[in-house]
N, C-alpha and C positions, 0 to 999 in steps of 0.2 A: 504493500500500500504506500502511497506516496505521504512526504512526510511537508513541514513547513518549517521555514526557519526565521523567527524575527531577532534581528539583530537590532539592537538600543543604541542610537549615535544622537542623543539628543541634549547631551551635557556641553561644557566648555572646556576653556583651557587652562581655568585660572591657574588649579594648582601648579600645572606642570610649566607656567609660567610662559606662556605662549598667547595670541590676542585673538588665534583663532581655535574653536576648535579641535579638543585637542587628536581627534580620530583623523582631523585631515593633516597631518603634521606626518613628514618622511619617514619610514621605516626601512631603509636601503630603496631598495628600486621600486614601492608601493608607497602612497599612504598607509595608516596604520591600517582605516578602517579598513583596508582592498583586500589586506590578510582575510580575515575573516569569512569576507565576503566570497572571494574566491575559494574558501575550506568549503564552503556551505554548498556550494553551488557545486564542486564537485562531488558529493556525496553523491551515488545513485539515485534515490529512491527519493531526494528533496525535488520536490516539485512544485514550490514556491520562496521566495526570497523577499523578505519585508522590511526593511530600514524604516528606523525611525527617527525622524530629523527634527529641529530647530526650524519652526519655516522659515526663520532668516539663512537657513543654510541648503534649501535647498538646488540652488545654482554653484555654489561651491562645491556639494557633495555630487552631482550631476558630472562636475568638470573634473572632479579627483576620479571618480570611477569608472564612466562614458569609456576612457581610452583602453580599458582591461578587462573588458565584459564581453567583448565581439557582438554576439547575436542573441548574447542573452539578457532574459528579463528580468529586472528587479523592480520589487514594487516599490512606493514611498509614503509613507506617510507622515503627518506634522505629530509629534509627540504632544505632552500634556506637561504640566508643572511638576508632577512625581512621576517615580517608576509607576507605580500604579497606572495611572492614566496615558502614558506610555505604555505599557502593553496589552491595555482594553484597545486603544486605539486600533492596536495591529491586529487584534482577536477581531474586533467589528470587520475591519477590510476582509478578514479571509473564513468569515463565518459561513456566507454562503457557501463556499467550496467544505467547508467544514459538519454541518448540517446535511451535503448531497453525500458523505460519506468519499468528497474527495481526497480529503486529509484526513489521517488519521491521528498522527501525533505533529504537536506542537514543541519544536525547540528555543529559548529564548537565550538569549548569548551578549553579553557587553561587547559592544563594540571596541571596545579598549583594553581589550585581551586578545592581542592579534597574534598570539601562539599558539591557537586552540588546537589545531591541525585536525583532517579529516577523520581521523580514528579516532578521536573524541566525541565527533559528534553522531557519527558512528555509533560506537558504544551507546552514548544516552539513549539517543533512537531507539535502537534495538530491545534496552531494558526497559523504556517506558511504555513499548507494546509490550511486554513480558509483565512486569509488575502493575503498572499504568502510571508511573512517575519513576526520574532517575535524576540525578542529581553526582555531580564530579566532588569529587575529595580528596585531599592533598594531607598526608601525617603532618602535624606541627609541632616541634619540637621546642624542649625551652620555654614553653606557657606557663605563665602563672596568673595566681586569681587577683582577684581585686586586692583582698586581704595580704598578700604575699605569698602563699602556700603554691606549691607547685600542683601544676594540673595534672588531672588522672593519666596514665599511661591511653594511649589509642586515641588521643584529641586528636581531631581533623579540622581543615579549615573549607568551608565550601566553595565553589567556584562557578562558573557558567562553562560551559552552555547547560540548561537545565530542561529538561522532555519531559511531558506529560500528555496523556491521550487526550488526542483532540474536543472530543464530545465534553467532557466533565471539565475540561478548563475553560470553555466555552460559556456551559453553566455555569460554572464559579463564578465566571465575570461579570454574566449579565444580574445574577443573583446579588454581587456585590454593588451593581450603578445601583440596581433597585432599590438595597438598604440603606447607601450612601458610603460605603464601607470601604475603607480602603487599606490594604495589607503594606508591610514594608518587604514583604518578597510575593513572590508568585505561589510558595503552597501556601501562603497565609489564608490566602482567598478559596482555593481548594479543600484543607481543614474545615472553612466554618460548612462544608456541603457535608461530612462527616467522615469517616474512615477512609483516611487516604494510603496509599502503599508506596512507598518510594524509595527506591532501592540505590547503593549508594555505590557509583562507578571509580574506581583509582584513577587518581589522575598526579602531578606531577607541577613541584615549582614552576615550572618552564611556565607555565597556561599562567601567566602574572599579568596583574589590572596596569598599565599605565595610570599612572597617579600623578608622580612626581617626576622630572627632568631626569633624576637619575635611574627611571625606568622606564623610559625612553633609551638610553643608551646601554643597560642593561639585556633590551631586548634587541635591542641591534647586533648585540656582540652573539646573543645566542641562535638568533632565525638563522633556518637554513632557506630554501630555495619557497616562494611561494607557491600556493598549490594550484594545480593546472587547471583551467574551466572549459574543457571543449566543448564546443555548439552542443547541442542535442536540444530536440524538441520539447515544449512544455505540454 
């Protein structure tokens, strides 16, 4: 079954101390955001492609990505003031395909983690048809609590890209505009529908948020080659 993949570019650049944008900012021979976008797109079974922009950014984001798409379609929409509202946004645009049983899972991804690589999103995919939600994790080492005490052995930290079955995430959202409700992640909104299953995929430092200046150059030094997006039909 074909999958979707909305990717979040509707932030800025403060922290990492840039005036625009910090997704559209060079990552060797791409923008950051092209990473990403280019993983998704090669996935097989992804059959849609959803940025979510700034609408002061969409003619910037047009011109960073236009030259490294060839023939393919990405969709776009104007984000909202939170994540939240950002990814009802994208869930509206692709509810009809969603509803006709054209999608089945939904994956949501920072656009500001442009190391995700295809086998990650892969993975989630795969496990959020299997369990119905999947979720990256990364061991972190060296935690401690508020108090000072050191954190349990098997702490993780979570990351994106994050997959859950199209249908119930659908629900979730529109069940949450209706109460007014808004989550500070995506299962938050899933939870209040009731027993959720989401199974938790290994993932790896590497897959790191662009924050700050100095990761940005961090992840320069560790990208290897970006991932490849041949034509094929939608």
């Amino acid at each position: 079954m074909p999958a979707a993949v909305v990717i979040l570019a509707a932030g800025s650049g403060s922290r990492v101390g840039a005036e625009v944008n910090k997704v559209l900012l060079p990552l060797g021979p791409l923008p950051v955001l092209a990473w990403s976008v280019l993983d998704a797109l090669a996935v097989d079974d992804v059959r849609r492609v959803v940025l979510v922009v700034r609408p002061e950014d969409r003619v910037p984001v047009a011109e960073a990505l236009v030259p490294h798409l060839g023939d393919r379609e990405v969709l776009v929409v104007d984000g909202g003031a939170t994540r939240h509202q950002s990814e009802w946004a994208a869930l509206a645009l692709l509810a009809a395909e969603i509803e006709a049983g054209a999608i089945d899972v939904v994956a949501i991804h920072d656009g500001a983690r442009p190391l995700a690589g295809t086998r990650l999103f892969e993975a989630v995919l795969a496990a959020a048809r299997e369990h119905g939600g999947a979720i990256p994790v990364v061991p972190v080492a060296s935690l401690v609590r508020s108090d000072g005490s050191a954190a349990p052995g098997g702490t993780g930290a979570v990351q994106t890209p994050q997959a859950f079955r199209a249908g119930p995430l659908l629900a979730a959202y529109r069940r949450a505009a209706a109460d007014g409700f808004e989550g500070t992640d995506t299962a938050a909104a899933l939870e209040r529908l009731g027993d959720v299953r989401i199974a938790a995929v290994p993932s790896t430092p590497l897959n790191l948020k662009v924050t700050f200046p100095e990761d940005l150059a961090l992840a320069l030094r560790l990208s290897g080659p970006p991932a490849a997006a041949p034509p094929r039909p939608s």
